[in-house]
N, C-alpha and C positions, 0 to 999 in steps of 0.2 A: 502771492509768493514773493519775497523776498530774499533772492539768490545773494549770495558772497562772490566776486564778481574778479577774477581771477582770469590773466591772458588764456589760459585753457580751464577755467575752474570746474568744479562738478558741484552738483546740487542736489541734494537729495529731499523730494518732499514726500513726510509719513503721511501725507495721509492719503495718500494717491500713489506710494511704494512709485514713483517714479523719478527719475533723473535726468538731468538737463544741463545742456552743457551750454557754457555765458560765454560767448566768446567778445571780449569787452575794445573797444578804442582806445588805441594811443597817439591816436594822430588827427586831424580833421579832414584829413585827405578822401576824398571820395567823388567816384563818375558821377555825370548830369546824364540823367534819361529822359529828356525833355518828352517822349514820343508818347512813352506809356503814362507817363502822370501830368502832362500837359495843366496847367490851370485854367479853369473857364473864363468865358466872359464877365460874369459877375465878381470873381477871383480880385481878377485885373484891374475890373474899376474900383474895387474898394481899396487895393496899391496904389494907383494914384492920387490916393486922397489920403494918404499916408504923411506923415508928419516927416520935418526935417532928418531928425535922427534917426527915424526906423530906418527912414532913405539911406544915410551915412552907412547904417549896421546892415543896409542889404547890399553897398556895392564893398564892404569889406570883407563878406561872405563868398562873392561874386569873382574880387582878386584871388583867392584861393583857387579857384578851379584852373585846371589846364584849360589853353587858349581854345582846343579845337572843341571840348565840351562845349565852352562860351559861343563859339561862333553856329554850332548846331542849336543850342539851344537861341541864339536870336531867330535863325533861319526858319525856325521850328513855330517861336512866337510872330513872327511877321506873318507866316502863309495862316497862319489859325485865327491871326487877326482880320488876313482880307478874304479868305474862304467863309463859305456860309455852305453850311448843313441843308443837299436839297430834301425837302419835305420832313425837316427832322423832326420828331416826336417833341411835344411842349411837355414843359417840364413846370408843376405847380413848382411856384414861389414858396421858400421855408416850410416842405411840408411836413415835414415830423422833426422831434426833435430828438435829442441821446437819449435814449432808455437807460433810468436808473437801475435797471437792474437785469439781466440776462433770467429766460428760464428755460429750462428743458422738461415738456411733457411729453407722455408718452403716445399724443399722437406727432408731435414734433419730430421726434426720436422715429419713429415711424419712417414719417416722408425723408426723412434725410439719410437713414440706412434706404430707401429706395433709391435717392439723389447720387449716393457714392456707387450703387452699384451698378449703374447706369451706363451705358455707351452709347447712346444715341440722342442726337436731339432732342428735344420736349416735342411731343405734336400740337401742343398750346401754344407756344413762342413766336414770336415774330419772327419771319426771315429772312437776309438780308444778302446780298452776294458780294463779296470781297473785289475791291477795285483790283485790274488788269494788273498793274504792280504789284500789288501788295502780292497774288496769285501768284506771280513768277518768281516771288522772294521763297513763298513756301515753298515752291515746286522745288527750287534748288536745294533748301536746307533737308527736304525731307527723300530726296534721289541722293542728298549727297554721302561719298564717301568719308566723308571727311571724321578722321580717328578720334579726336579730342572733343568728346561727346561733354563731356564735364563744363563744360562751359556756359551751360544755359543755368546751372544753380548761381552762376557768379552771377549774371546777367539778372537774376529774377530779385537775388539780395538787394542788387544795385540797385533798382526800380524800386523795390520794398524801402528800402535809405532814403531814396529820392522826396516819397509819400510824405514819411513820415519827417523830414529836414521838412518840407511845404507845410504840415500844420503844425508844427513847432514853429515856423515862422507866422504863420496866422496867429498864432496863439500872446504872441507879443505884443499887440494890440488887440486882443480879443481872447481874454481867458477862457470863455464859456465854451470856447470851439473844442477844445479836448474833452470836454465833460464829466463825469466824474469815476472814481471807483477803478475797473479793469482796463476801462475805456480813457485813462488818462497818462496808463503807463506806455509809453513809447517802446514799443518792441516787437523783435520778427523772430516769431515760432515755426519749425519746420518738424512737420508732426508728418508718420510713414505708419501705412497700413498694408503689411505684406501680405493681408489674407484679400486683398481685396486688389492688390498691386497699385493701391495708387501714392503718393508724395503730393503733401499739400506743403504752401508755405503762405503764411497769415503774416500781414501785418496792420498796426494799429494806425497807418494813415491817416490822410486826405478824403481817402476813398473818390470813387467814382459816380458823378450821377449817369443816366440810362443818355443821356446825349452825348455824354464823355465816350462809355463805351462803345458808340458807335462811331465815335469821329477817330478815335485814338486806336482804337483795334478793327479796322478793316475797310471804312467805307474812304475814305480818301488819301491819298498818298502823299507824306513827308517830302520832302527834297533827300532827305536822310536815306528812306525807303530806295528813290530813285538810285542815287550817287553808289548804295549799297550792290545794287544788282548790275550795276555798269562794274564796279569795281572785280566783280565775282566772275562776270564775264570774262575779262581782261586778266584772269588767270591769278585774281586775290586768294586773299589766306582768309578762310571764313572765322577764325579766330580774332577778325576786326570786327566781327559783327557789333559789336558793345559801341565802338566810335561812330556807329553813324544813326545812334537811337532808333535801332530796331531791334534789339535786346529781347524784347519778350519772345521774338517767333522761334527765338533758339530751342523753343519746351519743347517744338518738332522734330529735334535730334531725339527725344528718348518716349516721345509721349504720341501714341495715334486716339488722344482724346479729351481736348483740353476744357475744363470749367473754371468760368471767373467769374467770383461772386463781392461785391462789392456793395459798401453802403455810402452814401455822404451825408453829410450833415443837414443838408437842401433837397432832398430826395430820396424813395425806397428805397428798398433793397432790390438788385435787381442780379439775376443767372444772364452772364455772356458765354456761348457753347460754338465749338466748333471742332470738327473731324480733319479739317484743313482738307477739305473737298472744294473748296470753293464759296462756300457758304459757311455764315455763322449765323447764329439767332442769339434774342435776348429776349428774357419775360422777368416777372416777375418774382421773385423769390418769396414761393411759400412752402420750402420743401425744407430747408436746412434750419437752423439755430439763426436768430439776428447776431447779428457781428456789432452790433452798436455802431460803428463808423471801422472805417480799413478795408484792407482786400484780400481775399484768399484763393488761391490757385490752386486748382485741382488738377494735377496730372496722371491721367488715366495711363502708365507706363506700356510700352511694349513688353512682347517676352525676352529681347535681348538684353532688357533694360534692365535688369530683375537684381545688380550689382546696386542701385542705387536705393534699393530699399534697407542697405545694411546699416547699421548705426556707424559705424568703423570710418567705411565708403565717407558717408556726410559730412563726418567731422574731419575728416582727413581737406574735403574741401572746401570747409568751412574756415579753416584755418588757412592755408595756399590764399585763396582767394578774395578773401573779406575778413582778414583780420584787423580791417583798421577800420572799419565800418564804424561810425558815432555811434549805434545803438545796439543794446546786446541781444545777442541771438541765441535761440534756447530750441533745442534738439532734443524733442521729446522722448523716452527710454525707457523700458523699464531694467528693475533690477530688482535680483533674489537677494533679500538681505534674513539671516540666519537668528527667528523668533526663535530665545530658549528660555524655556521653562518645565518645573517640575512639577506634579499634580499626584494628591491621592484620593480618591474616589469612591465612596461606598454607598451600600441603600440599606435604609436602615427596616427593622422588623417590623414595625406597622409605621402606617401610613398616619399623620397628626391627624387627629381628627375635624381642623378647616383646613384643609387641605386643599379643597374644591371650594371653599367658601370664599366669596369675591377673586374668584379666579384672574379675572380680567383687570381689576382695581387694585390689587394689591402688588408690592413691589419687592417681597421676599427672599433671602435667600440663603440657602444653607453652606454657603462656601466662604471660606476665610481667604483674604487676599494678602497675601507677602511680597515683598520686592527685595530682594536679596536677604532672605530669611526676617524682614523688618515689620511687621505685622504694621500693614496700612487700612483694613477695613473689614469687617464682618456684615456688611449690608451690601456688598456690592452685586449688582444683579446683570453686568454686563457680560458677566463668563459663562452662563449658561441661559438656555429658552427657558420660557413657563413651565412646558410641559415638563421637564426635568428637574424642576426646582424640590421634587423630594429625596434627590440626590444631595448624601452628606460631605464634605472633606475638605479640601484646603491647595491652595494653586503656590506657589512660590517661582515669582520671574526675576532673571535675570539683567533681562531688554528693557523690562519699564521703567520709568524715571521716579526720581525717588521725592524730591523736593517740589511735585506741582500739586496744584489743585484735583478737586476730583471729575471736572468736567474736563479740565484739558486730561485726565487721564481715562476717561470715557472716550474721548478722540483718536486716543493713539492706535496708531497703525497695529501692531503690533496684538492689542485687544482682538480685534478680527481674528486672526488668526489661531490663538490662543481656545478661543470660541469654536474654533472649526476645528479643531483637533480633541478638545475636551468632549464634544458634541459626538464624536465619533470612535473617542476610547469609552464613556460610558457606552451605548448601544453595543460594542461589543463587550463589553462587561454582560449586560443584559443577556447579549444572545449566546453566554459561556454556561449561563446559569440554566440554560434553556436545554443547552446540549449535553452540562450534566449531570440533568434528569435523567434517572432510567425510566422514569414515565414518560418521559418526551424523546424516548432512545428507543432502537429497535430491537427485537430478541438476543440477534446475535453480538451486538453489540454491549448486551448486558450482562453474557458468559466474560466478557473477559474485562471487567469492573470488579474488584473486593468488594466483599459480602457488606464488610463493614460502612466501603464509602457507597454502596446500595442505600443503606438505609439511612444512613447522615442526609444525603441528598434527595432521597425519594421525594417526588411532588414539591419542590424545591419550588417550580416555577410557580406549578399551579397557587401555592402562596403567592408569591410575588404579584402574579396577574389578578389574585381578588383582593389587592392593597393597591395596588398601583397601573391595574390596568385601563384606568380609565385617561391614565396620561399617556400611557402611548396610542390611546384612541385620538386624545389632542394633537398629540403629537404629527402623527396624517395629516391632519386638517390643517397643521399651519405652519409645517416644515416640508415644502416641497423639494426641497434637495436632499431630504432625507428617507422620502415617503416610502419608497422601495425598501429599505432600509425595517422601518418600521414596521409595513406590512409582515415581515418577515417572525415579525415579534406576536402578531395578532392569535388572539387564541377566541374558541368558540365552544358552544356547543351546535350540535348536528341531528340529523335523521337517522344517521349513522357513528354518532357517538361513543353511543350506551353509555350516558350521563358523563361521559370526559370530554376533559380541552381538547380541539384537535387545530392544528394549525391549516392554512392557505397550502402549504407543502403538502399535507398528508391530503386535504380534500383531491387536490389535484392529481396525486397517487391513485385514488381513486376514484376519477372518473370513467365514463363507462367513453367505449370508444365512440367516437366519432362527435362526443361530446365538445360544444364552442364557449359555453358559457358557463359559471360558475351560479348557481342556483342560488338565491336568500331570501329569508322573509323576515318584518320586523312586525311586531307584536310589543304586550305587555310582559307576555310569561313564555316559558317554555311549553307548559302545560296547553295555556291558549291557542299559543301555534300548531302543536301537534294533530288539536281536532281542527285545524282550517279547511276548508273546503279546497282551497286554493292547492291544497297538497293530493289530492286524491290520484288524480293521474300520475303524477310525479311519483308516490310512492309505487304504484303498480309498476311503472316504468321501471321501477329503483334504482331512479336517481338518486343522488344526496342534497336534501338542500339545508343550508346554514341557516341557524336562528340568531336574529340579534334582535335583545331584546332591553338594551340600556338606550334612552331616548338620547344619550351623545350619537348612539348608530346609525341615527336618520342623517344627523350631518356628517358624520364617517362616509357614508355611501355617495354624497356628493361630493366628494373630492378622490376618494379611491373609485377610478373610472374602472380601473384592470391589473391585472397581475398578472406575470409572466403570458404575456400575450393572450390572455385568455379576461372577455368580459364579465360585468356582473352583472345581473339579469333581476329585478326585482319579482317574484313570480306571483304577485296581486297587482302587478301591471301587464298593459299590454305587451308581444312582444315574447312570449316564452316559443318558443319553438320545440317541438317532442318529437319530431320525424314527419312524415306525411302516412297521409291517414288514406285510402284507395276509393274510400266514399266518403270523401271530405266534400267535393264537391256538388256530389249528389245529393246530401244532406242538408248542403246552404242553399241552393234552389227550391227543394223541399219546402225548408220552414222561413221559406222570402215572406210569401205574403203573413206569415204570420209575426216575422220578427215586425214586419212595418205598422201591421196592427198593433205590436204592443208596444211600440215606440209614440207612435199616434194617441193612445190610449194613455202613455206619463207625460204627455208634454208638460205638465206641470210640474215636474219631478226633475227638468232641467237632466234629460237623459238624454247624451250625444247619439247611442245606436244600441241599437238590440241584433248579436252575431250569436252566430253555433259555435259554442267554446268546442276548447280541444284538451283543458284539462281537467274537466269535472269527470268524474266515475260515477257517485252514488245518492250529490244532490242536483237537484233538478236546476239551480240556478246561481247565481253569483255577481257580483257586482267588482266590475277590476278599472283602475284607474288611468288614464293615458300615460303613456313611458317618460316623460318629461316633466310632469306636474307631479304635487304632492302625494305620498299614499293616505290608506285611511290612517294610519299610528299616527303620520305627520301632522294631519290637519288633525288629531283629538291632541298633540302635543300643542301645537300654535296656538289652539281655543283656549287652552289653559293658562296663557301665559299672562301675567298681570297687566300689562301695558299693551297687550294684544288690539290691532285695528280689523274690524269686522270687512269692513269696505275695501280695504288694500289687500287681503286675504284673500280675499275672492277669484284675487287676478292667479294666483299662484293654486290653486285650486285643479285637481285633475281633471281630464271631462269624463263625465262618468259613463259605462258602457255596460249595458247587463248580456252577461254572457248565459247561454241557454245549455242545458245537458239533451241532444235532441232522441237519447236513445233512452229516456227519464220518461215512468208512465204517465206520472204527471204530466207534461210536456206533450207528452203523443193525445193526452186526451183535453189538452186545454186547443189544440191545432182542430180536433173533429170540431170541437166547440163555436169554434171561430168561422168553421167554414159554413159551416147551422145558419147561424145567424152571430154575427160581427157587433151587430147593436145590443148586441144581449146586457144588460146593465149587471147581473149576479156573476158573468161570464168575465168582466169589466173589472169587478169590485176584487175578484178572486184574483186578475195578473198583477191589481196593486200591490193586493194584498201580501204577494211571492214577492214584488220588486223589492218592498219595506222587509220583509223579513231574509232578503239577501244582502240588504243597504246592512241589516243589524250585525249579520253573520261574518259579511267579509270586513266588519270591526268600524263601519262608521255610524255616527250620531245621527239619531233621526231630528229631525225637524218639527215636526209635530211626533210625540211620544201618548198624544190624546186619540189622534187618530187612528194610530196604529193598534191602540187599546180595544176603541170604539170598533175597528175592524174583526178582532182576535173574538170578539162578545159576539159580534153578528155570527159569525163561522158557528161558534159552541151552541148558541142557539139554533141556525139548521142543523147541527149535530144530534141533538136533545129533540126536534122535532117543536119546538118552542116559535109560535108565530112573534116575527119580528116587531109587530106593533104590542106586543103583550105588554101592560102596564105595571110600574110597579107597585105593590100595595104599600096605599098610607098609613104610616105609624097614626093610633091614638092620644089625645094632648091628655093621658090619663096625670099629671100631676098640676094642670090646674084645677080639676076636678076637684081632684085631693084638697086644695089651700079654700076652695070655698066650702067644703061641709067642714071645716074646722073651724071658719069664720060663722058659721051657724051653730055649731056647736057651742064658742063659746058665748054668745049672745043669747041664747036661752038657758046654759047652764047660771044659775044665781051666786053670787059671793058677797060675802059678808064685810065689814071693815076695811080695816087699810088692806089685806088680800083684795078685798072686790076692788077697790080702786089700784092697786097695784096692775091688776089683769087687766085693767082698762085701758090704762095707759097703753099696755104691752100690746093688746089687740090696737088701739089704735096706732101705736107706732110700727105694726105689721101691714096695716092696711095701707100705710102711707109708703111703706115699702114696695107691698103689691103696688 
């Protein structure tokens, strides 16, 4: 960003619809907070070896300041020079350098919305206890009564100033220390999150290494520190806090929760925390975004504090108190600015016929773009999604700019918006056309509709949705802010149809009481579905259950989890629930030992378990898939597909479960069977031979299609009474037979002349053939 820079100026950036206020220098005047941005040892010795004139331009720096800055800050530099840090943590030599570049991922974004919304120490961190001074400085500021709470913003700018005047001055013999890109703009951001109560302020510093932090904020006491708390004793105005470089503890007038996160150029990133209990810690920062170099304060507010989250509040002393500050300072904001445009919108009566062709690859779009009535584009594909792109018409804005390119106008704020409002006058376009239908309308709602616009509009939608319902199927699956929205639009057939659309609304009309889940199965046809085994109980129950039978469906269903609080239930997985049944249990201890036999009995069949189903009526068996994995439609769709991996497939694969009918004669006579004798091999061949012909029925591919053949041949044979070993009779080779009495035939018939030698030829070039 680059602000216009104005004693109170405003900034407005589109593409972040945010505002920022520059409050810029007219003076070079400004405090020394030698306390909190202290220079280290390292610092210091590369000063000394500082050339003539840097020396010159640093003691003319130096004559600006007021005398009592100057004499705290020598006081400041003497004790930091003869104090040693006892047991301080070592610090690697040059260990990282600027990050070219800032990223936020979304496990970053993660740990950092846990970081902000935190009030307690890390239980990772190191912890450390605040010297006796320092202790009695907090006690006071935070028991105190003292009215003019505003004083810790001026105090934190100050220190922020201080940072960034130190690597401004580093940077004059050593350009590389600023680094490059956001990390080289000298500036102090005060950004407020009132849902979370906290007031941060960043600036683009010096930063601090993790030895800094422990010398400068807690573990030994300033002369500063000292002189402060004698002074406050003795009946001071805690409004000199600022003059004796202990600035920073002022955040304990508004804040019971302070975070300091800082980088430097020689060291991590490191979290300095503390509750002003006594204790602070410090670890290492892997929660938040890198800062590239600077420091950022996190002030977890009180509830009284709740004034200083205003925009108004900030700027107000922003201004009072640092408005001569060298560097500009920018108060981050938003702001409603007034996106206006006109739009007309239609769909037209069939659908082009690639419409669905290279869905994903194509960049199409049927809307004309204008900027103050100025026709700028007929391609532009930024105003609506995919799934809508068979929507015809024309947008005309007043807000866009008229003289840029077409990626700076793909950026503009304003687009978004535009998008979001077009996105949601078609779908209610859609759902007018839905309501009116008197097919899609109730009786009584049909008496008082003219006869005339009955029939104009009759089955209006039902067109619409076999033209274009396969984009509000997309639609689901890749507009999650609209998805409710669209569901609303889904139409089907059912158990309870009688061959019409019925919508999510009307099923749910009729569900039966006490009903949780919303019933569907996906197949090829509607026909196919209707004989599934999978529906037999369901229907006796009569329940209704939905047919989706377009292979977009299988991926509809993973992304529409639920509708109006009510599940969707695949009912050829496991998982369907019908009530409870009084000898449910008695039935499954019953046929144990017989499910474990014929589980035992496929282990080659890669069967997870054999259970007493609860929705079969009147076939004996069935095969249903686990409630997470693929059903059978899915994995006969995934085989199909050209560029299909057999191997990676596998993983996404249901586990399969053969479910038993235990009240099925079959079933009651294959359990006598077993209990006979368990080794029986014809007793064996027959439960394969049911698992294969339920693997077929509940619609998946068999594996071997030879064996199942080979099986179905044995059965019709002890059917027919036909010994299994019966042979089959061999054909006769009756037409070599044939080609030699013809070779004898013509060898004793005689011929005469060129005939005889003609025939000769011809039998011998027969013979060489044979």
């Amino acid at each position: 960003m680059s602000p216009y820079h104005t004693n109170c100026g405003v900034t407005f950036s589109e593409n972040t619809c945010q505002c920022s206020v520059s409050l810029v220098s007219s003076s070079s005047h400004s405090l020394n907070r030698s306390l909190f941005y202290s220079l280290s040892k390292k610092e210091r010795k590369k000063m000394r070896k500082w050339t003539i004139p840097s020396t010159l331009l640093l003691l003319l720096l130096l004559s600006q300041l007021p005398d009592q800055g100057r004499k705290i800050h020598a006081n400041a530099e003497k004790e930091s020079e003869s104090e040693e840090l006892v047991d301080s943590p070592k610090v690697e030599e040059k260990f990282g350098a600027i990050p070219s570049g800032l990223s936020t991922d979304s496990d970053v974004a993660k740990r950092e919305a846990e970081s902000i919304s935190r009030k307690s120490l890390r239980s990772s961190a190191e912890k450390f206890e605040f010297q006796a001074e320092v202790s009695r400085l907090m006690d006071i500021i935070i028991n105190s009564l003292y009215s003019n709470k505003d004083i810790f913003l001026r105090e934190l700018i100050s220190n922020a100033s201080d940072a960034l005047d130190k690597i401004r001055f580093l940077s004059l013999t050593d350009k590389e220390v600023l680094g490059e890109g956001d990390d080289a703009k000298l500036e102090i951001q005060i950004k407020l999150d009132k849902e979370n109560k906290i007031l941060s302020i960043r600036d683009r510093g010096i930063g601090m290494t993790k030895e800094d932090l422990i010398k400068n904020l807690g573990t030994i006491a300033k002369s500063g520190t000292s002189a402060f708390v004698e002074k406050m004793q003795t009946g001071g105005d805690l409004n000199l806090i600022g003059q004796f470089g202990v600035g920073f503890y002022s955040v304990y007038l508004v804040a019971d929760y302070v975070e300091v996160i800082s980088k430097h150029n020689d060291d991590k990133q490191y979290v300095w925390e503390s509750k002003a209990d006594g204790a602070f810690a410090i670890s290492e920062d892997v929660w938040n975004e890198p800062l590239g170099r600077g420091t950022e304060i996190r002030l977890h507010l009180r509830e009284e504090a709740g004034e200083y989250l205003e925009e108004d509040k900030l700027k107000e002393l922003v201004k009072r108190y640092s408005e001569f500050i060298n560097f500009p300072i920018y108060i981050w904001a938003t702001k409603e600015v007034d996106v206006e445009f006109k739009a007309v919108l239609y769909v037209p009566p069939k659908a082009a016929h690639d419409l669905y062709e290279s869905y994903y690859n194509s960049n199409k779009s049927n809307l004309k773009l204008y900027v103050r009535r100025v026709f700028i584009s007929d391609e532009f594909d930024e105003l609506l999604p995919k799934y809508l792109n068979f929507l015809k018409g024309l947008v005309d804005s007043d807000t866009l700019p008229l003289n840029v390119s077409r990626e700076m106008l793909q950026q503009h704020s304003s687009l978004k918006t535009i998008k979001k409002k077009l996105i949601r006058k078609a779908l209610d376009m859609i759902r007018r056309i839905a309501e009116e239908d008197p097919d899609e309308s109730n009786d009584k709602e049909n008496t008082d509709m003219e006869a005339s616009d009955n029939d104009e509009k009759k089955g209006q939608y039902t067109k619409f949705w076999n033209e274009f319902g396969k984009s509000i199927k997309l639609g689901i699956i890749e507009d999650a802010a609209n998805r409710n929205r669209l569901a609303k639009l889904l139409r089907f057939e059912s158990t309870k149809s009688d061959g019409k659309l019925a919508s999510l609304d009307q099923y749910i009309s009729r569900m039966k009481s006490g009903q949780k889940d919303i019933f569907y199965l996906t197949g090829t046809s509607k026909e196919q579905l209707e004989k599934s085994p999978f529906l037999e109980r369901l229907k006796r129950k009569n329940y209704e259950v939905i047919f989706f039978t377009d292979p977009v469906d299988e991926y509809l269903m993973q992304y529409l989890m639920e509708y109006e609080d009510k599940k969707f239930q695949n009912v050829s997985k496991e998982g369907v629930k019908l009530g409870k049944d009084s000898k449910e249990k008695e039935l499954k201890e019953s046929y144990k030992d017989l499910s474990k036999w014929w589980k035992d009995t496929l282990a080659t069949e890669n069967v997870d378990s054999v259970k007493v189903s609860n929705r079969l009526d009147q076939s004996p068996c069935v095969v249903v898939t686990s409630k997470y994995g693929w059903s059978a439609n899915m994995e006969r769709i995934m085989q199909s597909q050209t560029l299909s991996d057999a191997n990676k497939q596998a993983y996404m694969r249901g586990k399969r479960v053969l479910e038993i009918n235990p009240r099925h004669p079959i079933i009651k006579e294959l359990r006598e069977r077993v209990v006979k004798d368990p080794e029986d091999e014809s007793v064996k061949q027959t439960a394969r031979l049911m698992y294969q012909t339920a693997l077929m029925e509940s619609g998946f591919v068999l594996n071997d299609p030879k064996e199942f053949a080979s099986s179905i041949y044995n059965s019709v044979k002890a059917s027919l009474n036909v010994s299994p070993d019966a042979p089959v009779e061999e054909e006769e080779d009756t037409e070599e037979a044939e080609v030699e009495n013809d070779l004898k035939e013509a060898e004793t018939t005689p011929k005469g002349g060129d005939e005889d030698a003609a025939a000769e030829d011809e039998t011998a070039s027969y013979k060489d053939e044979l």
